[in-house]
C-alpha positions as CSV (number, residue, x, y, z in Angstrom):
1,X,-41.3,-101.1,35.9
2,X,-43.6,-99.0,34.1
3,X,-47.4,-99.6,32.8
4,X,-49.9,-97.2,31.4
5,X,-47.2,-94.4,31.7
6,X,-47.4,-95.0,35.4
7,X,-44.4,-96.2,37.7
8,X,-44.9,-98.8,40.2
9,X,-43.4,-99.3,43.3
10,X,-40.5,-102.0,43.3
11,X,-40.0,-103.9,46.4
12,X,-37.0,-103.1,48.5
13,X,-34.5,-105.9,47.1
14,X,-31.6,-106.2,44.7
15,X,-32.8,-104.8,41.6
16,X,-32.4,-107.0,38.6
17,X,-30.0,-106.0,36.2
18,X,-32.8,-105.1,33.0
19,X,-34.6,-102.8,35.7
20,X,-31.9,-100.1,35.6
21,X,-34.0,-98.7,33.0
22,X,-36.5,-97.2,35.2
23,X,-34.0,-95.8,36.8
24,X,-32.0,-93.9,34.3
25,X,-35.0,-92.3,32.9
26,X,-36.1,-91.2,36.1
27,X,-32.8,-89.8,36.1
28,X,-32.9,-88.0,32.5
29,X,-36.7,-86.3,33.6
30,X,-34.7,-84.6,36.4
31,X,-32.2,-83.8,34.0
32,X,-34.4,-82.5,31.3
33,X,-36.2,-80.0,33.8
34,X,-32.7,-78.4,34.8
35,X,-31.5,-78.2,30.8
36,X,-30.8,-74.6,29.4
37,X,-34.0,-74.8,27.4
38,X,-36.6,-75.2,30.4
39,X,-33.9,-73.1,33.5
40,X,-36.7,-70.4,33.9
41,X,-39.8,-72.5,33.6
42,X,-41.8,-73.4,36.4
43,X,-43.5,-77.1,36.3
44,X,-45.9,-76.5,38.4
45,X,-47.0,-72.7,37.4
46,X,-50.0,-73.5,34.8
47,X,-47.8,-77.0,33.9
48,X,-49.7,-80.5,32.4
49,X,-50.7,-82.8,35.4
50,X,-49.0,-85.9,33.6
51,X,-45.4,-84.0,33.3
52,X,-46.0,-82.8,37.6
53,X,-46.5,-86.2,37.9
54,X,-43.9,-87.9,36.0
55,X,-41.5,-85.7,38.0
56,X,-42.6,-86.2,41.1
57,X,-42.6,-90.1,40.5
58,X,-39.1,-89.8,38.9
59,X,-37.8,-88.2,42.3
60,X,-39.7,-91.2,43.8
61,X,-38.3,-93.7,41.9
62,X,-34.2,-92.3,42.0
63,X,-35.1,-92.5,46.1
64,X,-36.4,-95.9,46.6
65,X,-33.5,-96.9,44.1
66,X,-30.9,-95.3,46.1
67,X,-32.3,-96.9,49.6
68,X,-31.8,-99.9,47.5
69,X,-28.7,-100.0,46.5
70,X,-27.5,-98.5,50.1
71,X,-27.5,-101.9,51.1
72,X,-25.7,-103.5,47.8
73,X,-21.9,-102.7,47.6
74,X,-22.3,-102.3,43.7
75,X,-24.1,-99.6,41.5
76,X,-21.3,-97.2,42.5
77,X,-21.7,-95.2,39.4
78,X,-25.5,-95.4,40.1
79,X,-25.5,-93.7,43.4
80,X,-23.2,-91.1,42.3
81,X,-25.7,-90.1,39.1
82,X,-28.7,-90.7,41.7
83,X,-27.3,-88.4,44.5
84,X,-26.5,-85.7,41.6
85,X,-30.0,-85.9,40.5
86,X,-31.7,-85.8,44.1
87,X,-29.9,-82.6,44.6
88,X,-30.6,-81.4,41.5
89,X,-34.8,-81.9,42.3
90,X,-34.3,-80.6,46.0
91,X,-33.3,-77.1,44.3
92,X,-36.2,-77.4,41.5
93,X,-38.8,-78.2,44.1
94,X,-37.9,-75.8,46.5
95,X,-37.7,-73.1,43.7
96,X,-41.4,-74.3,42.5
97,X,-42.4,-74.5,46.3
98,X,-41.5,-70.9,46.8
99,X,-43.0,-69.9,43.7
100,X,-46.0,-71.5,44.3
101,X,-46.3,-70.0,48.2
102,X,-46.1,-66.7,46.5
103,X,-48.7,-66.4,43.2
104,X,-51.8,-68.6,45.3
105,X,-55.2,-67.6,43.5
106,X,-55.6,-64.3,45.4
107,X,-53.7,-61.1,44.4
108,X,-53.8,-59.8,48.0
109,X,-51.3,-62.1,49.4
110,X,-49.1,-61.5,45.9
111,X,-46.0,-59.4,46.2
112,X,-45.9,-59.6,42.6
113,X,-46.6,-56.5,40.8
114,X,-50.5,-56.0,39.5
115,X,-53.1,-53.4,39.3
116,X,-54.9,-54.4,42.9
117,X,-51.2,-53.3,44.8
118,X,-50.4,-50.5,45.9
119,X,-48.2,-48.9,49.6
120,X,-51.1,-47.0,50.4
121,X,-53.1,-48.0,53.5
122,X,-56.2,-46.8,52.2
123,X,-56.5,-49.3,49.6
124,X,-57.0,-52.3,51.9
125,X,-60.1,-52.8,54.1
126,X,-61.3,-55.3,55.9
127,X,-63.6,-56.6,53.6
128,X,-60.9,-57.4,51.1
129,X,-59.6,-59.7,53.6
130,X,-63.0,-60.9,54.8
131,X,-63.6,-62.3,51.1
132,X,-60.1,-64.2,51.0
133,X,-59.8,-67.3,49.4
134,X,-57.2,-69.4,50.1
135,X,-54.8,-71.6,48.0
136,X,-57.0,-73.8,45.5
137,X,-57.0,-77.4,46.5
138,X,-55.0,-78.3,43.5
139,X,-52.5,-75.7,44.6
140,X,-52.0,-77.3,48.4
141,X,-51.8,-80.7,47.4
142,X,-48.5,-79.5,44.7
143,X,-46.7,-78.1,47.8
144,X,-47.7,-81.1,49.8
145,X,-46.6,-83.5,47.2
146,X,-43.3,-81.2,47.2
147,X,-43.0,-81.3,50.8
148,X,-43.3,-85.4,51.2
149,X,-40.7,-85.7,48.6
150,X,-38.1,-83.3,50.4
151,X,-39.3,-85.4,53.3
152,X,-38.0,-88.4,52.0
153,X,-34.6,-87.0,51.4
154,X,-34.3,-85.5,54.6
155,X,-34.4,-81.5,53.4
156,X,-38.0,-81.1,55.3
157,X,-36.3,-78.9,58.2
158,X,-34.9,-76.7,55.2
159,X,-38.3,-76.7,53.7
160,X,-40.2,-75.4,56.5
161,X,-37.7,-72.8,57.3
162,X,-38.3,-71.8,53.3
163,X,-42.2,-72.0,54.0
164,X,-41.5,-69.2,57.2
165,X,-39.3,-67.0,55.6
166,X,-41.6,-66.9,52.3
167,X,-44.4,-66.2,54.8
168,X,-43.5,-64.4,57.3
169,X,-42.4,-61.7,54.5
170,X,-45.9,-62.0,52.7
171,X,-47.8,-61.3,56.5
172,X,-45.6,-58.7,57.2
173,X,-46.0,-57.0,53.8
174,X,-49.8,-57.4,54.0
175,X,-49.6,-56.0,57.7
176,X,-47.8,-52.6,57.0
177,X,-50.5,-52.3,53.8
178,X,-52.8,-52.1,55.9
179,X,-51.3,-49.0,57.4
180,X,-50.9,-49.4,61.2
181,X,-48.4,-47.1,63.0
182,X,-46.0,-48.6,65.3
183,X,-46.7,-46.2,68.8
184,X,-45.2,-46.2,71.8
185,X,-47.0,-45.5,75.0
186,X,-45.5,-41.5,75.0
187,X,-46.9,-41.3,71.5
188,X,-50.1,-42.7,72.5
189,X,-50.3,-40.3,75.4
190,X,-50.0,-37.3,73.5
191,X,-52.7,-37.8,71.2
192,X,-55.5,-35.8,70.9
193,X,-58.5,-37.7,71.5
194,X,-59.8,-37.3,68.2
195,X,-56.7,-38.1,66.8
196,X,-56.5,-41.2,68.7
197,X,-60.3,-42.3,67.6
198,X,-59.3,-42.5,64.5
199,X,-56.0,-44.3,64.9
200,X,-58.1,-46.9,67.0
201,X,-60.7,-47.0,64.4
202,X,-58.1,-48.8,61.8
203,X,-56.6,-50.6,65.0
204,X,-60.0,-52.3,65.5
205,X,-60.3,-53.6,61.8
206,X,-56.9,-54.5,61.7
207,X,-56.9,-56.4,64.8
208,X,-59.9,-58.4,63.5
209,X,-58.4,-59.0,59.6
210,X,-55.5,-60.2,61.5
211,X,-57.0,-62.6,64.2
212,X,-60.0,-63.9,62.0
213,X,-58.6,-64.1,58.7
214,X,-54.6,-63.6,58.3
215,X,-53.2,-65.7,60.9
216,X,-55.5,-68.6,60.9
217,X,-55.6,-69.5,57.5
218,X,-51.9,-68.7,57.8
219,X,-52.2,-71.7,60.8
220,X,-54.6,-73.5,58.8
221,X,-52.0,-73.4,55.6
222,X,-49.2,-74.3,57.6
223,X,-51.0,-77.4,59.1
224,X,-52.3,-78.3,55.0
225,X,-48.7,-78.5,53.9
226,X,-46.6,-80.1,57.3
227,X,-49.4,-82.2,58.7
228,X,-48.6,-85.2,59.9
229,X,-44.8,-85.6,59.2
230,X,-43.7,-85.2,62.3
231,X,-42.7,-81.8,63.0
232,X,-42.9,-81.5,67.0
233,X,-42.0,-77.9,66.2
234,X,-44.9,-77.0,63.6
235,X,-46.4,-74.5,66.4
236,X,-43.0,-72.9,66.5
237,X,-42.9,-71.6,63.1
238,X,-46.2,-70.4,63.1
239,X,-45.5,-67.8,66.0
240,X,-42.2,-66.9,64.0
241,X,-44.7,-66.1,60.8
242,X,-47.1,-63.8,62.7
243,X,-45.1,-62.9,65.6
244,X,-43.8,-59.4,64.8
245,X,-47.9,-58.4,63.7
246,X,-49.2,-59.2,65.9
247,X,-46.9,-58.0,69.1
248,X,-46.8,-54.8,67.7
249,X,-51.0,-55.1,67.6
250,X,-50.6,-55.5,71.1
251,X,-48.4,-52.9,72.0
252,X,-50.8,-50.6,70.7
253,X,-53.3,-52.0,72.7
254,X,-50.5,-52.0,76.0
255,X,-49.8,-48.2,75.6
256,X,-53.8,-47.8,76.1
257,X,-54.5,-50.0,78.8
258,X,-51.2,-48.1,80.6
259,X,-51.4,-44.2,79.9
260,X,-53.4,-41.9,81.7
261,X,-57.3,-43.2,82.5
262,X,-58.8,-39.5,81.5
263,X,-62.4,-39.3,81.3
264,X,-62.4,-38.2,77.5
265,X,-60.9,-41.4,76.4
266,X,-63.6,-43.5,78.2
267,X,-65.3,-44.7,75.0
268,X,-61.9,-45.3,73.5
269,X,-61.1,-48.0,76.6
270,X,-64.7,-49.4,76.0
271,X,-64.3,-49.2,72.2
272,X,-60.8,-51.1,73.1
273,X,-61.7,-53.4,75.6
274,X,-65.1,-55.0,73.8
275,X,-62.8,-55.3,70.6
276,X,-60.9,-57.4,72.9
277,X,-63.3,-58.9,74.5
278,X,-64.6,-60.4,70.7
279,X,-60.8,-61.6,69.8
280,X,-59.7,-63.2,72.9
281,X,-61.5,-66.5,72.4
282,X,-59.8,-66.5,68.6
283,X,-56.5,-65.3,70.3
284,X,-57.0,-68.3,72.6
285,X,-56.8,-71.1,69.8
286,X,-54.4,-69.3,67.6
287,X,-51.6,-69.1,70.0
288,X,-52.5,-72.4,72.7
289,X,-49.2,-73.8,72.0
290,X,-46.6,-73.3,75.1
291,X,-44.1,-71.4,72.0
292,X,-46.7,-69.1,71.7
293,X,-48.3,-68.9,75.1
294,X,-46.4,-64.8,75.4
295,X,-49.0,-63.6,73.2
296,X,-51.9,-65.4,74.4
297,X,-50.8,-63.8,78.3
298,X,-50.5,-60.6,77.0
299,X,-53.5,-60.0,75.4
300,X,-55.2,-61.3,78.7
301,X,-53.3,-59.2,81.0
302,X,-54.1,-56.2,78.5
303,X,-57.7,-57.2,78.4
304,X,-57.7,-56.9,82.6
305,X,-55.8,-53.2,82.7
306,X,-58.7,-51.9,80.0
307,X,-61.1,-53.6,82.4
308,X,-59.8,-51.8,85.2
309,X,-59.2,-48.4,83.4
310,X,-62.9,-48.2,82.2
311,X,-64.2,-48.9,86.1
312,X,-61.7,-46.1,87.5
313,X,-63.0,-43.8,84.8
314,X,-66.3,-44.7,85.4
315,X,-65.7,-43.3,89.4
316,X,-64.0,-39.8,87.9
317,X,-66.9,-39.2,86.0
318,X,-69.1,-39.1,89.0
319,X,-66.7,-37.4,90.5
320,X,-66.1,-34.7,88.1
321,X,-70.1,-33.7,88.0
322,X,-70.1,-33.8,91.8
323,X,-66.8,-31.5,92.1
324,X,-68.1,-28.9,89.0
325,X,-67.9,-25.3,90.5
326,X,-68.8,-23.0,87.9
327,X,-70.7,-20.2,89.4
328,X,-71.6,-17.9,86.7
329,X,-76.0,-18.6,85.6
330,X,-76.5,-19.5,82.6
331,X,-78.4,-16.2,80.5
332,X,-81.9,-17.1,80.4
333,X,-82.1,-20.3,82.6
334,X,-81.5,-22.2,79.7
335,X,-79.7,-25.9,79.2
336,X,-76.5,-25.9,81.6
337,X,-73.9,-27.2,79.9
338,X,-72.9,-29.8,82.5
339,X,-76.3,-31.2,82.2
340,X,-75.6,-31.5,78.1
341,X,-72.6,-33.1,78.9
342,X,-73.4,-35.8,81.7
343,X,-76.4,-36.9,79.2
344,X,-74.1,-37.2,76.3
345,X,-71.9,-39.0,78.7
346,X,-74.5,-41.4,80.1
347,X,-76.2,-42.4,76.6
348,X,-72.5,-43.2,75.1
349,X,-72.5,-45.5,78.2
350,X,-75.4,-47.3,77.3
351,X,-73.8,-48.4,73.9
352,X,-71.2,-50.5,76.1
353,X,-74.3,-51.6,78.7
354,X,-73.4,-55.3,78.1
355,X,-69.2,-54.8,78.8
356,X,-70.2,-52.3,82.1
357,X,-72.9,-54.7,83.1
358,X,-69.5,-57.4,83.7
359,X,-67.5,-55.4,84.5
360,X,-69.3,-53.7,87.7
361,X,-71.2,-56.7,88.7
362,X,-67.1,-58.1,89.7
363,X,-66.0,-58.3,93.1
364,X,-63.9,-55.5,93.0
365,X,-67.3,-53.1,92.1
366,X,-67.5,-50.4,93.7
367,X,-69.9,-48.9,96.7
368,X,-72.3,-47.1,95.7
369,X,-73.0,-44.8,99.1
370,X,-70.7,-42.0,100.1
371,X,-70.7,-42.0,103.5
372,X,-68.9,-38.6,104.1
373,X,-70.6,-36.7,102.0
374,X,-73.9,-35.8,103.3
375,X,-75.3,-32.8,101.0
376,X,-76.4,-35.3,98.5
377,X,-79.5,-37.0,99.0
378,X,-79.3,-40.9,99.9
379,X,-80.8,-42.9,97.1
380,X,-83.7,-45.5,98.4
381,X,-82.0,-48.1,96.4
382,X,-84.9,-50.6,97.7
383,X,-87.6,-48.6,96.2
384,X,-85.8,-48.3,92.3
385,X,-86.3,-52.2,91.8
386,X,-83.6,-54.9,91.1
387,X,-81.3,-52.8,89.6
388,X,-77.8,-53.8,87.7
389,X,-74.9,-52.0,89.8
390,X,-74.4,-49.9,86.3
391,X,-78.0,-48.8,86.5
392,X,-77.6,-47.8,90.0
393,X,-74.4,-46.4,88.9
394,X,-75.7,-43.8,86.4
395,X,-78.6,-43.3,88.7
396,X,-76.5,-42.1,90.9
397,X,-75.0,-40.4,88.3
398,X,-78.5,-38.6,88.0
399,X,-78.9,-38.0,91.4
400,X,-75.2,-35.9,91.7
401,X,-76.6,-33.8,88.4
402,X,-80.1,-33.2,89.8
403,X,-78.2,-31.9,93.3
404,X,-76.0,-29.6,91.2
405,X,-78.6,-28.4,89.1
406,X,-80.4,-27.3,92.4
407,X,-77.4,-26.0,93.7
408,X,-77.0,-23.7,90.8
409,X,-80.6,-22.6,90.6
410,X,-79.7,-20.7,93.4
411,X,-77.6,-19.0,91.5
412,X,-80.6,-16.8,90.1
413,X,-81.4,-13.9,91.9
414,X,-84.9,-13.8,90.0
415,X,-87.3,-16.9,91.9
416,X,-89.4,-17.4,88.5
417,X,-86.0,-18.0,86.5
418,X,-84.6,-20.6,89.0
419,X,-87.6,-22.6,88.6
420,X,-87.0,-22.2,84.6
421,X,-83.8,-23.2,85.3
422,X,-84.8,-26.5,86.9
423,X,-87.9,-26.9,85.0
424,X,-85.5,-26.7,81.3
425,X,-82.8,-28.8,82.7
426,X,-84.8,-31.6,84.6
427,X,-87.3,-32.2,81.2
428,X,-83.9,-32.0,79.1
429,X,-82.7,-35.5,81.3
430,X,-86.1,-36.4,80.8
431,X,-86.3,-36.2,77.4
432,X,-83.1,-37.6,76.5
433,X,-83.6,-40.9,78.7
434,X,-86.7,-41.4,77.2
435,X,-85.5,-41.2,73.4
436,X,-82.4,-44.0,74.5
437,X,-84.5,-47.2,74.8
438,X,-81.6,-48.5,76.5
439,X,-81.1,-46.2,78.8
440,X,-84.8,-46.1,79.8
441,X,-84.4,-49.7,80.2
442,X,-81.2,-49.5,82.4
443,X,-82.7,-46.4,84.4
444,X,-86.3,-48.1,85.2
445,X,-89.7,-46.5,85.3
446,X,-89.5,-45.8,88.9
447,X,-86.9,-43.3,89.0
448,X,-88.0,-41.5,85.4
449,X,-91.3,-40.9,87.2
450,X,-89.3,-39.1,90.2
451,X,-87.9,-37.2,87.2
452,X,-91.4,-36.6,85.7
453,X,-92.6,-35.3,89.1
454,X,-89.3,-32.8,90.0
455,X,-90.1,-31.7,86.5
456,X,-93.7,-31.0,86.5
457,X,-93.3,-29.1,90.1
458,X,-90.8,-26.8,88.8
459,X,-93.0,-26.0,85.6
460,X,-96.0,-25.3,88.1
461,X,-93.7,-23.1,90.7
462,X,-92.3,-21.3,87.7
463,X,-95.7,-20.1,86.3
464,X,-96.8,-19.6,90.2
465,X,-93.7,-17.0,90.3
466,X,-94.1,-15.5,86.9
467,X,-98.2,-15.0,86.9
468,X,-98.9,-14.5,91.0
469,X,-98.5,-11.1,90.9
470,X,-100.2,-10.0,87.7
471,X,-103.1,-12.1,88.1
472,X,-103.1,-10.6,91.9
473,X,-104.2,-7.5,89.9
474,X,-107.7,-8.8,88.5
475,X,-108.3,-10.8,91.3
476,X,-111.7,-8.8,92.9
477,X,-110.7,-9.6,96.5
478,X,-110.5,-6.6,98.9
479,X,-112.6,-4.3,96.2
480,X,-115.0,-2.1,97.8
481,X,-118.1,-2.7,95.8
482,X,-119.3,1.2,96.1
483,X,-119.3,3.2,92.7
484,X,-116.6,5.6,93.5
485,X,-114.4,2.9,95.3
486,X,-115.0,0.6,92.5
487,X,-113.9,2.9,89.8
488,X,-110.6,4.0,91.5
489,X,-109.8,0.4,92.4
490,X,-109.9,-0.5,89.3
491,X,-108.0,2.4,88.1
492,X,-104.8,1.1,90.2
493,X,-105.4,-2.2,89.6
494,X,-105.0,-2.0,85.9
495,X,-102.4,0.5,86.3
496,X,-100.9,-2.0,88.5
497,X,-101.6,-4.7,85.8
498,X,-100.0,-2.7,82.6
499,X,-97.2,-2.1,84.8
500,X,-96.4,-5.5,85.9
501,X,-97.4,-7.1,83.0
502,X,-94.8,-4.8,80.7
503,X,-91.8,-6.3,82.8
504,X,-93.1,-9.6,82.9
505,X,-93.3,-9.4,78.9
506,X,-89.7,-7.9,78.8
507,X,-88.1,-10.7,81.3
508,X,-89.8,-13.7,79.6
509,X,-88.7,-12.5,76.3
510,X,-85.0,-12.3,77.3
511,X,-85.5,-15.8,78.6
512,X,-85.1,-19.3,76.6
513,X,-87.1,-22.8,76.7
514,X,-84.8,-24.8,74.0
515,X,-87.2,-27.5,73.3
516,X,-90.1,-26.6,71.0
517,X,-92.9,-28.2,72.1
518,X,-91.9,-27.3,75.8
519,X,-92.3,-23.8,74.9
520,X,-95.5,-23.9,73.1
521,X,-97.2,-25.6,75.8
522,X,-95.9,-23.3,78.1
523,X,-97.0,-20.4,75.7
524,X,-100.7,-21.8,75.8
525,X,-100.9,-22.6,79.2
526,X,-100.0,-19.1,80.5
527,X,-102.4,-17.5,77.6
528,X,-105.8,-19.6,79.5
529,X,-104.3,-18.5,82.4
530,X,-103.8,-14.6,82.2
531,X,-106.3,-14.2,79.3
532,X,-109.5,-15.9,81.1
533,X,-108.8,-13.8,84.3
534,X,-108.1,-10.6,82.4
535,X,-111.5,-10.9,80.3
536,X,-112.9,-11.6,83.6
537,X,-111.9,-8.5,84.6
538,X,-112.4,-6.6,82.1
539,X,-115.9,-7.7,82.1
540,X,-116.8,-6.1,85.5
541,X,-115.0,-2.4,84.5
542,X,-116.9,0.5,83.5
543,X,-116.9,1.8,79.9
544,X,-115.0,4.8,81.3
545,X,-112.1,2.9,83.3
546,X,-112.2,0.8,79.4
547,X,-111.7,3.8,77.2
548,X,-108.9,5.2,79.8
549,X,-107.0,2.9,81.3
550,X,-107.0,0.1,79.4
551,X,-103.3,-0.4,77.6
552,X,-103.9,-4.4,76.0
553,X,-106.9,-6.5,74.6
554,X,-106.9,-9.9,75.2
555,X,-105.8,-10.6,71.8
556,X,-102.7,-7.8,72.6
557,X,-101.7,-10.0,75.4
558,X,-101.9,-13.4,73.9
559,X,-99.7,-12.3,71.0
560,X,-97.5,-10.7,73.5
561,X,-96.8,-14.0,75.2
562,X,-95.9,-15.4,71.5
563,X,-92.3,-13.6,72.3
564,X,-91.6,-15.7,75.2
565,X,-88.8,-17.8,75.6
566,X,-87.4,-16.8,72.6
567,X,-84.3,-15.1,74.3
568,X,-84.6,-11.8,72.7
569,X,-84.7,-7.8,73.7
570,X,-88.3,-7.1,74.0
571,X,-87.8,-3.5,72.3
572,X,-87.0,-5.4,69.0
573,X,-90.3,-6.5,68.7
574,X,-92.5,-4.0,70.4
575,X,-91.1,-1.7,67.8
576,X,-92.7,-3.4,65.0
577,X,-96.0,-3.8,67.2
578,X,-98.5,-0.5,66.4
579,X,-101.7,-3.1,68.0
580,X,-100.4,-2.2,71.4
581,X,-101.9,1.1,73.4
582,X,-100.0,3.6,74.7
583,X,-100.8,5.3,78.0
């Protein structure tokens, strides 16, 4: 029966005879929509509302008609043109379904041609992704409404295997857009660790388009469309849709957690396992379902190896500073370059503080106290505070550097450049814990001021070795205080002076203090030092001792000291000096 171009629902009995009506132009709307005419129209593409409805309640009115007259022995004619038209609706609506699952109001699920596609990988970031709207409303309620009616005819299992097949090939289209490289675990391995930085780099937003955006609105779509109508296997073709992403997602993420645990790739694991870390709980809910549990195990038992690789990486690196065996000084008792390294090290650490932090404060954490080697001092672990074990980890970490650095000081023959040695490397640590707030905060005041003190000490012993002797010479201890005595003692003690002074000018040129402000109060504080005593001196020598044996002023030797540190031949610049005397 139809009012107000509606049809109503007719109770399930035997049809009177005048309502066959209904029924045949139910019939002739299917009919229309396969005619010649309208064969490569879609209905639903841009189509009126009233002619998507009128279809849709046509297909609804040739089903409930057929159920009725399943259970009349007449209308044999009827359920002949019925059947004919059902079929003929199934293939429009799953033709309109498809087309509909494949043009939704976002181009970068499309693989229709247009001006945003395009096979290179460069062209799709994560943002692109991130800003993803899904199907409009309008949109999933048409391929409900399609789905309920193939439903009623019994074609829903052949519509859901449509709705994977259209899908899966849209995710796995959008997945090789995005331009990761299937690698195997001998691939992976023979990367260069740049190389693989930058293969990890795209890994990471990959992995996140792919577990925050792709595959649950692809969930979230599926469950729009099938909810509710009994599919005990809805679960099932989800994990067929995504599947082949996102295992081979994980197998790049297996051939890390598996190949060798080299210290260079440290910060790859970390970078690796926090990314992890982040997706697990999203990994959880996408794949809970029993179908899907092999993806949900891997990615747990892959988060666990990267846990374990970082921690055994962790233990070479302390090893590798405590087993380092150059034994060549470096020129001018400058920065070693172990002590460059294990900072660089350290501070890169301190970006993963929080993943470390869990990671070390498990179970299987390591002891921190090496009982057969004795060389290295014990650390009073009770005196640095409550520590985490990854403070007292790099502080141990400290502690092996600071006992190489000693042991290499030794290395100098000259006293006054070991001390440099120390003094340059020690405020280098110093320095570059105090400019990582996070470090500093890890490390704890208590051992930076042990720092600070082994520091300080080696500036003062340094300027002990490099001044002692020269400022020996206008010291007026052991002078005999007669006129003749007088004179000649200070003729050799300013011949001494000149003497000493010369090579101490040469050396400290030749030798380096990297950090600027280091150098200039190092600069200064030898000036008061050697300038004070030397006016001193000066002071109490006769105008004739003056006029003879005197080769610098006090302004000679404070611009003399300006070429310390500064790692240069001293006969470059004392060619270009004409202020210095000549003997």
């Amino acid at each position: 029966m139809e009012t107000d171009g509606t049809v109503e629902a007719l109770p399930i009995k035997e049809p009177p005879e005048n309502d066959s009506v209904t029924f045949e132009s139910a019939v002739k709307i299917i009919l229309q929509w396969d005619s010649t005419a309208v064969r490569g129209v879609m209905l639903f593409d841009d189509g009126d509302g009233n002619e998507i409805d009128q279809y849709l309640e046509a297909v609804d009115e040739i089903q409930r008609s057929m159920e009725l007259m399943a259970i009349s022995e007449s209308h044999d004619d009827d359920r002949r043109k019925g059947k004919g038209a059902i079929q003929i609706a199934m293939a429009r609506l799953e033709a309109e379904f498809v087309n509909i699952l494949t043009c939704p109001t976002n181009p970068i699920y499309s693989t229709s041609s247009s001006s945003s596609f395009t096979d290179s990988p460069n062209s799709y970031y994560e943002e692109d992704y991130l800003d993803y709207n899904p199907p409009s409303e309008e949109a999933i309620n048409h391929l409900r409404s399609i789905v309920e009616r193939m439903d009623s005819v019994g074609h829903l299992r052949n519509c859901v295997q449509v709705y994977r097949n259209v899908r899966k090939a849209l995710i796995n289209v959008r997945f090789r857009c995005l331009g990761i490289e299937e690698l195997s675990t001998d691939n992976v391995r023979k990367l260069e660790t740049e190389a693989l930085e930058a293969k990890l780099k795209r890994w990471i937003r990959v992995a996140k388009v792919c577990a925050q955006v792709l595959f649950p609105n692809e969930k979230q779509l599926y469950a729009q469309i099938f909810h509710g109508l009994g599919i005990a296997i809805e679960d099932v073709y989800f994990m067929e849709t995504v599947k082949d992403p996102a295992i081979q997602l994980l197998n790049f993420a297996e051939a890390m957690s598996t190949c060798r645990r080299s210290i260079e790739r440290m910060f790859i694991i970390l970078k690796l396992h926090q990314t992890l870390s982040d997706l697990l709980p999203d990994l959880e809910v996408l794949f809970q379902s029993k179908s899907s549990e092999a993806i949900r195990i891997q990615a747990a038992e892959i988060f666990l190896r990267l846990s374990a690789a970082a921690k055994e990486i962790l233990w070479k690196f302390e090893n590798a500073v405590l087993g380092e065996l150059s034994t060549i000084p470096v020129p001018g008792g400058t920065i070693h370059s172990l002590t460059a390294y294990v900072m660089k090290y350290i501070i890169r650490i301190s970006v993963y503080k929080q993943t470390l932090v869990e990671l070390l404060e498990s179970k299987t954490s390591m002891d921190f106290r090496y009982s057969d080697d004795l060389k290295i001092p014990d650390m009073k672990f009770m005196e640095l505070g409550e520590q985490t074990r990854l403070a007292l980890h790099l502080i141990r970490i400290l502690v092996t550097l600071q006992f190489k650095l000693e042991e290499k000081s030794k290395q100098y023959e000259d006293t006054a450049l070991s001390h440099l040695f120390m003094m340059n490397n020690v405020h280098y640590i110093v320095q570059k814990i105090e400019g990582c707030p996070e470090l500093k905060k890890m490390i704890g005041g208590d051992y930076l001021k042990q720092l600070t003190g082994i520091f300080r000490q080696a500036a003062i012993s340094y300027q002990r070795s490099t001044l002692a002797s020269v400022l020996n010479c206008l010291r007026d201890e052991g002078m005999s205080y007669t006129t003749t005595s007088w004179s000649s003692a200070e003729r050799e003690r300013l011949k001494s002076f000149n003497a000493l002074f010369k090579k101490v000018h040469e050396t400290q040129a030749a030798w380096s203090v990297p950090d600027l402000q280091l150098r200039e109060e190092l600069r200064i504080s030898i000036s008061l030092k050697l300038i004070l005593g030397y006016r001193t001196f000066l002071g109490r020598c006769s105008d004739a001792i003056l006029n003879r044996y005197v080769k610098y002023t006090a302004d000679d030797l404070e611009t003399a000291v300006l070429d310390f540190f500064e790692r240069n031949p001293i006969s470059q610049h004392s060619r270009n000096r004409s202020d210095f005397r000549t003997d």
